[in-house]
mmCIF file as gemmi writes it, N, C-alpha and C atoms, coordinates in Angstrom:
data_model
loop_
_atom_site.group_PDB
_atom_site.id
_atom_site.type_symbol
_atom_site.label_atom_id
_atom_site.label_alt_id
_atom_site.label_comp_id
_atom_site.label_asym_id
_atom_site.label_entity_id
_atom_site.label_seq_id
_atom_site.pdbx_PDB_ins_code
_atom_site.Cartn_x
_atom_site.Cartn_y
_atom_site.Cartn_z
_atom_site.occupancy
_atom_site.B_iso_or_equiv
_atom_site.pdbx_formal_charge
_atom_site.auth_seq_id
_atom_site.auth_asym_id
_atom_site.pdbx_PDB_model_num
ATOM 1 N N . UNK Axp A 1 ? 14.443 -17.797 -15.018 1 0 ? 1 A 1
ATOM 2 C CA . UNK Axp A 1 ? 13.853 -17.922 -13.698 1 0 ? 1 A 1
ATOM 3 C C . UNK Axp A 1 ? 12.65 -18.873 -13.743 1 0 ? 1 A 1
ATOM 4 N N . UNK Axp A 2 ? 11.513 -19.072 -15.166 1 0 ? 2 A 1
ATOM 5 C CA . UNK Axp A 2 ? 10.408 -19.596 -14.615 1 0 ? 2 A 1
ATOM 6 C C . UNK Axp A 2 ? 9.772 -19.879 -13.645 1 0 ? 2 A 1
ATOM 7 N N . UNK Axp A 3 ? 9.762 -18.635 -12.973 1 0 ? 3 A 1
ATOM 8 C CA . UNK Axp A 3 ? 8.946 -19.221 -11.746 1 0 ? 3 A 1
ATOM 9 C C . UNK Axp A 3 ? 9.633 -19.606 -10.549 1 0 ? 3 A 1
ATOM 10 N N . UNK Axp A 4 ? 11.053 -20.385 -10.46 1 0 ? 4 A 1
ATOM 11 C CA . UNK Axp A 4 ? 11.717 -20.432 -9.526 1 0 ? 4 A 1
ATOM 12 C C . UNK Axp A 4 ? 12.615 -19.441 -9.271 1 0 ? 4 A 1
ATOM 13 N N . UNK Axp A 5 ? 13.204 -18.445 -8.698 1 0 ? 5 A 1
ATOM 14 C CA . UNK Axp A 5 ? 13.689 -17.511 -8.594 1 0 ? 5 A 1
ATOM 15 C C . UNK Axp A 5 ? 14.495 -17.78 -7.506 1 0 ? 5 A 1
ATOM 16 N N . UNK Axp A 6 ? 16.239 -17.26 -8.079 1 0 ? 6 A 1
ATOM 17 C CA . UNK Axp A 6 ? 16.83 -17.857 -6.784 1 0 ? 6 A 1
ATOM 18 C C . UNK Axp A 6 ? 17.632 -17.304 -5.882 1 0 ? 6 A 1
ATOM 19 N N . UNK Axp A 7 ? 16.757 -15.493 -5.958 1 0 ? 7 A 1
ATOM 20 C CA . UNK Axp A 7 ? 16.983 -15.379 -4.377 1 0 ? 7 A 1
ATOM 21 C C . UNK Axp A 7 ? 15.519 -15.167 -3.851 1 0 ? 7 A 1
ATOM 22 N N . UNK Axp A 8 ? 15.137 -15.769 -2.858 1 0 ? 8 A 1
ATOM 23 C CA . UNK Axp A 8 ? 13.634 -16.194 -2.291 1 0 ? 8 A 1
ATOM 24 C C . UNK Axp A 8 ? 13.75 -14.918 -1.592 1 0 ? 8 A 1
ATOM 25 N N . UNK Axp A 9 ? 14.27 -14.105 -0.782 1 0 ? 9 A 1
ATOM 26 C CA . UNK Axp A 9 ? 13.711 -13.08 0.118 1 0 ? 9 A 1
ATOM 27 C C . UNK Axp A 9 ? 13.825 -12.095 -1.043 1 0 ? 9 A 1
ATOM 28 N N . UNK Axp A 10 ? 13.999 -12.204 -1.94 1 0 ? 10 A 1
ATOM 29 C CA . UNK Axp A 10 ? 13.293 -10.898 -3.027 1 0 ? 10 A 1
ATOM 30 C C . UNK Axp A 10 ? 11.752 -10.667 -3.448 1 0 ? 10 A 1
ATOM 31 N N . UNK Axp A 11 ? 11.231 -12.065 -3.389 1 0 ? 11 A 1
ATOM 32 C CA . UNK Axp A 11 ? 10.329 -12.17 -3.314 1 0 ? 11 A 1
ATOM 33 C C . UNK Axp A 11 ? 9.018 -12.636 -2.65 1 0 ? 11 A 1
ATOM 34 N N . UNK Axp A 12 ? 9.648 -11.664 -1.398 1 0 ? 12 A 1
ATOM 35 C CA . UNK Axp A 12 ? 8.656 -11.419 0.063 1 0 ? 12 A 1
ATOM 36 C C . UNK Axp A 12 ? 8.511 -10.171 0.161 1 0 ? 12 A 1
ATOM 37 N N . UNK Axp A 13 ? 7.195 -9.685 0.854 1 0 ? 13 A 1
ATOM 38 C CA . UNK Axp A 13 ? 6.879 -8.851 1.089 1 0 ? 13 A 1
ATOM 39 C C . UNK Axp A 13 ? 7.47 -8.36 2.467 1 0 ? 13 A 1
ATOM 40 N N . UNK Axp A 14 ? 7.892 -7.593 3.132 1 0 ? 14 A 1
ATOM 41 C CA . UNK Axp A 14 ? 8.22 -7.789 4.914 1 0 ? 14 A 1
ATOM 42 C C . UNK Axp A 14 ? 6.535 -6.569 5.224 1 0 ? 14 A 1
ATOM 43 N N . UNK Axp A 15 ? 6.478 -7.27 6.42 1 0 ? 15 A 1
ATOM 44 C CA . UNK Axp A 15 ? 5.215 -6.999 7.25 1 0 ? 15 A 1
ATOM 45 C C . UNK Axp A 15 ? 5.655 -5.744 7.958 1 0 ? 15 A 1
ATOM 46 N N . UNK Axp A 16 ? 4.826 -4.976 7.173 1 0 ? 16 A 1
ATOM 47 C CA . UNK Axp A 16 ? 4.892 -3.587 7.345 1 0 ? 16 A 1
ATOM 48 C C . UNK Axp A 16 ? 3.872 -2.516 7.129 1 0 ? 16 A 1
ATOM 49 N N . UNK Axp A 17 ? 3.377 -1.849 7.877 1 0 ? 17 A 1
ATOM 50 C CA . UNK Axp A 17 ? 1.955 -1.286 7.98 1 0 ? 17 A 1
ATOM 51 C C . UNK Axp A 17 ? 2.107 0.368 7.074 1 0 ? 17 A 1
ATOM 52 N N . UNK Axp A 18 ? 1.787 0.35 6.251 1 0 ? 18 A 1
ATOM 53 C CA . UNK Axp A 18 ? 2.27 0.835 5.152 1 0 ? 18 A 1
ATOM 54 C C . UNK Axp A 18 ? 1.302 2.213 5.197 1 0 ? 18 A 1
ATOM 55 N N . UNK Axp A 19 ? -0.242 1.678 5.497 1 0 ? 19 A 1
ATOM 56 C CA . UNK Axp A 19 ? -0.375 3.081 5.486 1 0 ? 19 A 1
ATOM 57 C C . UNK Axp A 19 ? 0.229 4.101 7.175 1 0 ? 19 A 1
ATOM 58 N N . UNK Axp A 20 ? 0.613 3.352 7.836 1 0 ? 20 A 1
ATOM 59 C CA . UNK Axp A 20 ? 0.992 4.344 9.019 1 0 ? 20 A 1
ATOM 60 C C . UNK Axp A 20 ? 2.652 4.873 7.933 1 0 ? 20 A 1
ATOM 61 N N . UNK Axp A 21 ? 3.242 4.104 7.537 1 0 ? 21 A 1
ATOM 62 C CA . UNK Axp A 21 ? 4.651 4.586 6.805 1 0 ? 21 A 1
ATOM 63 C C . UNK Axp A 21 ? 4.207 5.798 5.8 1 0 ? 21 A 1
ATOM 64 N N . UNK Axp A 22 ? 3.058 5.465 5.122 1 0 ? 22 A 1
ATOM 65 C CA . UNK Axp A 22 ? 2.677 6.672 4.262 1 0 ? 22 A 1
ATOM 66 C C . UNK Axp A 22 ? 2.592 8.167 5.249 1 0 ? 22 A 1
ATOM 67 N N . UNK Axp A 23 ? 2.136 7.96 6.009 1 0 ? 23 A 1
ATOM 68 C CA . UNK Axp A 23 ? 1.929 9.275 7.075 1 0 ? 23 A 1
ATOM 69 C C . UNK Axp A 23 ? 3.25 9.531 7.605 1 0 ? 23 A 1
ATOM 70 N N . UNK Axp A 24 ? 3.98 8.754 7.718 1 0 ? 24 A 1
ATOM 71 C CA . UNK Axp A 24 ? 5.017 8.881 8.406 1 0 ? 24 A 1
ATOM 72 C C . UNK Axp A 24 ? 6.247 10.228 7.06 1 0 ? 24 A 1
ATOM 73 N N . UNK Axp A 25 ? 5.561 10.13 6.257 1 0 ? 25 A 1
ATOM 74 C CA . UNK Axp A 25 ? 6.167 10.137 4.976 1 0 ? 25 A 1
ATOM 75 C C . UNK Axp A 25 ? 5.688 11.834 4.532 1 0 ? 25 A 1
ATOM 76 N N . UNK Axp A 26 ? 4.436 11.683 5.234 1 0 ? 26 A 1
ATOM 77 C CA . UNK Axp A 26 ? 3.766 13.157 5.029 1 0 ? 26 A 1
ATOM 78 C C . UNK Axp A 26 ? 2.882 12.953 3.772 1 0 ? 26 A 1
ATOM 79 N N . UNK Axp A 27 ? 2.737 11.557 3.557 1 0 ? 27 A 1
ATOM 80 C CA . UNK Axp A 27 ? 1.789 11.219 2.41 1 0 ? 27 A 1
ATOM 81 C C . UNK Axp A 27 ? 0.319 10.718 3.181 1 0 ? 27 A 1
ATOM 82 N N . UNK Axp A 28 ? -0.741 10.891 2.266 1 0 ? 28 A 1
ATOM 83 C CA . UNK Axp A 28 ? -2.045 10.31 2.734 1 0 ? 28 A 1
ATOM 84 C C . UNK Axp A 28 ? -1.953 8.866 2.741 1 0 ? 28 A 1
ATOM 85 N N . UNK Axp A 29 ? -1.719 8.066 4.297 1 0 ? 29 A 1
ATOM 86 C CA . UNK Axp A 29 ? -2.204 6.437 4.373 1 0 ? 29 A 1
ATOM 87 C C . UNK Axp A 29 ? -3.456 5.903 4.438 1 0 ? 29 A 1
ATOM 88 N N . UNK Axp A 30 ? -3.854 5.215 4.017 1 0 ? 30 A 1
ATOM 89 C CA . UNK Axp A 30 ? -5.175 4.885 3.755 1 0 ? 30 A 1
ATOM 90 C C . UNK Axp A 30 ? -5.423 3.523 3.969 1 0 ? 30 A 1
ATOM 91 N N . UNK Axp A 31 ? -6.087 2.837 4.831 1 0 ? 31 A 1
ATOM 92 C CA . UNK Axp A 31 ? -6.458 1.201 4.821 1 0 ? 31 A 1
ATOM 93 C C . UNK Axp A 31 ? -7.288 0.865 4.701 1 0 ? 31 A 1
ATOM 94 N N . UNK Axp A 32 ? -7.807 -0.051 4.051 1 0 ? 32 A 1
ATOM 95 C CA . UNK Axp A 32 ? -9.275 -0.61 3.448 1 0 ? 32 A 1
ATOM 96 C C . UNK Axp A 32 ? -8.907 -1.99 3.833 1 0 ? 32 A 1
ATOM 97 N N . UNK Axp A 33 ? -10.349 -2.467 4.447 1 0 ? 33 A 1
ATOM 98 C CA . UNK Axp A 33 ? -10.074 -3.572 5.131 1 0 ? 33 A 1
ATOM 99 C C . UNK Axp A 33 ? -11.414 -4.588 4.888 1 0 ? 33 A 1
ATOM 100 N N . UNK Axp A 34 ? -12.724 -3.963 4.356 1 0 ? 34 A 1
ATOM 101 C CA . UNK Axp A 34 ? -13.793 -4.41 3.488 1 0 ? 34 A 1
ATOM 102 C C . UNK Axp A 34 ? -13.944 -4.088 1.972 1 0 ? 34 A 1
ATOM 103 N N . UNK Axp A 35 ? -14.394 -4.584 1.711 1 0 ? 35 A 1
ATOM 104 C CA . UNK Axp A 35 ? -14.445 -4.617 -0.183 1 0 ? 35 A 1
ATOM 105 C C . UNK Axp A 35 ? -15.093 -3.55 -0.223 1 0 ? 35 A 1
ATOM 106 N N . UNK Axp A 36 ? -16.223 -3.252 0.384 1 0 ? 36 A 1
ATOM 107 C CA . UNK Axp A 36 ? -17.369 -1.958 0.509 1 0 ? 36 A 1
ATOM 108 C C . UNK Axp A 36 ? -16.692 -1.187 0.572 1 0 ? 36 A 1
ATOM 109 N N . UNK Axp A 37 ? -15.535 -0.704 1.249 1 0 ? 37 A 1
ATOM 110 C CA . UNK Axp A 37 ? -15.092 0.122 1.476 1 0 ? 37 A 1
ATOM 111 C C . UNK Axp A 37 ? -13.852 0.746 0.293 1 0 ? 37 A 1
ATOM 112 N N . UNK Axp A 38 ? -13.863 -0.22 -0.47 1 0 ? 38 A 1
ATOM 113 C CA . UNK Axp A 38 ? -12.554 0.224 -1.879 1 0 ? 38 A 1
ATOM 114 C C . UNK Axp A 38 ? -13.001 1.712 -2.123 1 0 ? 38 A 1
ATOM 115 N N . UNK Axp A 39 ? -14.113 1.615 -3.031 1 0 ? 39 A 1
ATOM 116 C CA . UNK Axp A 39 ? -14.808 3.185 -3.308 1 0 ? 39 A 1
ATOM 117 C C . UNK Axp A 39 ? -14.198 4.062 -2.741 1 0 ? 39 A 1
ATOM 118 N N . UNK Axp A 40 ? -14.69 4.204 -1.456 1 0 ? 40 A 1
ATOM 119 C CA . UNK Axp A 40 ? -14.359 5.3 -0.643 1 0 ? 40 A 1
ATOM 120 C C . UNK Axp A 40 ? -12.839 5.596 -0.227 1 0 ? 40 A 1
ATOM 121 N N . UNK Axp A 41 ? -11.973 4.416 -0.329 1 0 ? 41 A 1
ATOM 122 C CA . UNK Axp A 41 ? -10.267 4.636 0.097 1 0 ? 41 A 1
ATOM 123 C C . UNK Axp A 41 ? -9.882 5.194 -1.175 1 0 ? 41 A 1
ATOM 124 N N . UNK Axp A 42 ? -10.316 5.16 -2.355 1 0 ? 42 A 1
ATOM 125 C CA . UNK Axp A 42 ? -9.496 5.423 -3.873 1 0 ? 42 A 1
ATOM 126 C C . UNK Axp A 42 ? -10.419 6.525 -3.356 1 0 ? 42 A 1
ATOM 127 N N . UNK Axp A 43 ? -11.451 7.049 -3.107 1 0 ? 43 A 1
ATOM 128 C CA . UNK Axp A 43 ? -11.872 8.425 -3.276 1 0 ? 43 A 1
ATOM 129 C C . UNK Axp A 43 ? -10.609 9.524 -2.828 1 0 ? 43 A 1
ATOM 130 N N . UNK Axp A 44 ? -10.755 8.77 -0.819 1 0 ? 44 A 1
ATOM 131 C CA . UNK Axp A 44 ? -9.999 9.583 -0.158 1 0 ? 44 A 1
ATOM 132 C C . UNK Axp A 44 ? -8.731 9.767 -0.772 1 0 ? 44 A 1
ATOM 133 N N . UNK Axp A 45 ? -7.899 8.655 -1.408 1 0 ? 45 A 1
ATOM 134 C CA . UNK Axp A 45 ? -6.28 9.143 -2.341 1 0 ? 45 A 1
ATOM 135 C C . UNK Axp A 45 ? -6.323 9.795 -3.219 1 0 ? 45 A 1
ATOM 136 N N . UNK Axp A 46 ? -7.52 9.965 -3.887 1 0 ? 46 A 1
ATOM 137 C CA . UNK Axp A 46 ? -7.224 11.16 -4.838 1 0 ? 46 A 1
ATOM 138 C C . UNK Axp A 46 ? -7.775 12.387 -4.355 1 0 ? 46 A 1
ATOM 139 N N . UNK Axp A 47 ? -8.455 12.18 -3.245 1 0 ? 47 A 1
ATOM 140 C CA . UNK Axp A 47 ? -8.793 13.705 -2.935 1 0 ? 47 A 1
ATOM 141 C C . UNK Axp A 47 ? -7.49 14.193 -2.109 1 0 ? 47 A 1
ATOM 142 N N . UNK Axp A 48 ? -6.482 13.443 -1.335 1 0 ? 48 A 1
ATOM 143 C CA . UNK Axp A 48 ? -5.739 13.673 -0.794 1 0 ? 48 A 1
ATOM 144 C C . UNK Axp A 48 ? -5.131 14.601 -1.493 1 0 ? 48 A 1
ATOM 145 N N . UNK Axp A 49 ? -4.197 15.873 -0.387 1 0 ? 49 A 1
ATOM 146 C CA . UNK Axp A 49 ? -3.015 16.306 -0.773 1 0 ? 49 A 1
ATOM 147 C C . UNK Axp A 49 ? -2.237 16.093 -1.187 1 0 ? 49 A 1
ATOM 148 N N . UNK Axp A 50 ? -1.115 15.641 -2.439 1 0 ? 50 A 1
ATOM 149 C CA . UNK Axp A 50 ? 0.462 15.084 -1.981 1 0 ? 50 A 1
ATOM 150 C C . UNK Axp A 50 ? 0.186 14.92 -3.473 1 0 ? 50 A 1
ATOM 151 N N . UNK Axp A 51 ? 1.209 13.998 -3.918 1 0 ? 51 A 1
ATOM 152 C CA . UNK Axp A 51 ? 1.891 13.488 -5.189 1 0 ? 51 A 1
ATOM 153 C C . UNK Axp A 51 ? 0.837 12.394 -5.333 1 0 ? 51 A 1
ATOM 154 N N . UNK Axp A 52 ? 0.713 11.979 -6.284 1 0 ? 52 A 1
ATOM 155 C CA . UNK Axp A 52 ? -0.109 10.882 -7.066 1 0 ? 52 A 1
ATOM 156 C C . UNK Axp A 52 ? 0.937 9.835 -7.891 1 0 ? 52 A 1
């Protein structure tokens, strides 16, 4: 592959709001959207309920 890989939609992400899917899931979603704020989102996932 080096680098070229040749099926291209394998390696896309699709636009998808992931922490609403986590909830949707019955898992804790979490979005961090400032750097300041990392700390506190890894706090809230491990304090969360659910699977790790």
């Amino acid at each position: 592959m080096e680098g070229a890989p040749s099926f291209l939609p394998s390696q896309e992400l699709p636009d998808v709001q992931y922490p609403a899917f986590a909830r949707s899931l019955g898992l804790a979603g979490i979005r961090v959207e400032k750097p300041e704020d990392v700390e506190a989102g890894w706090r809230a996932g491990l304090e969360a309920d659910g699977p790790r």
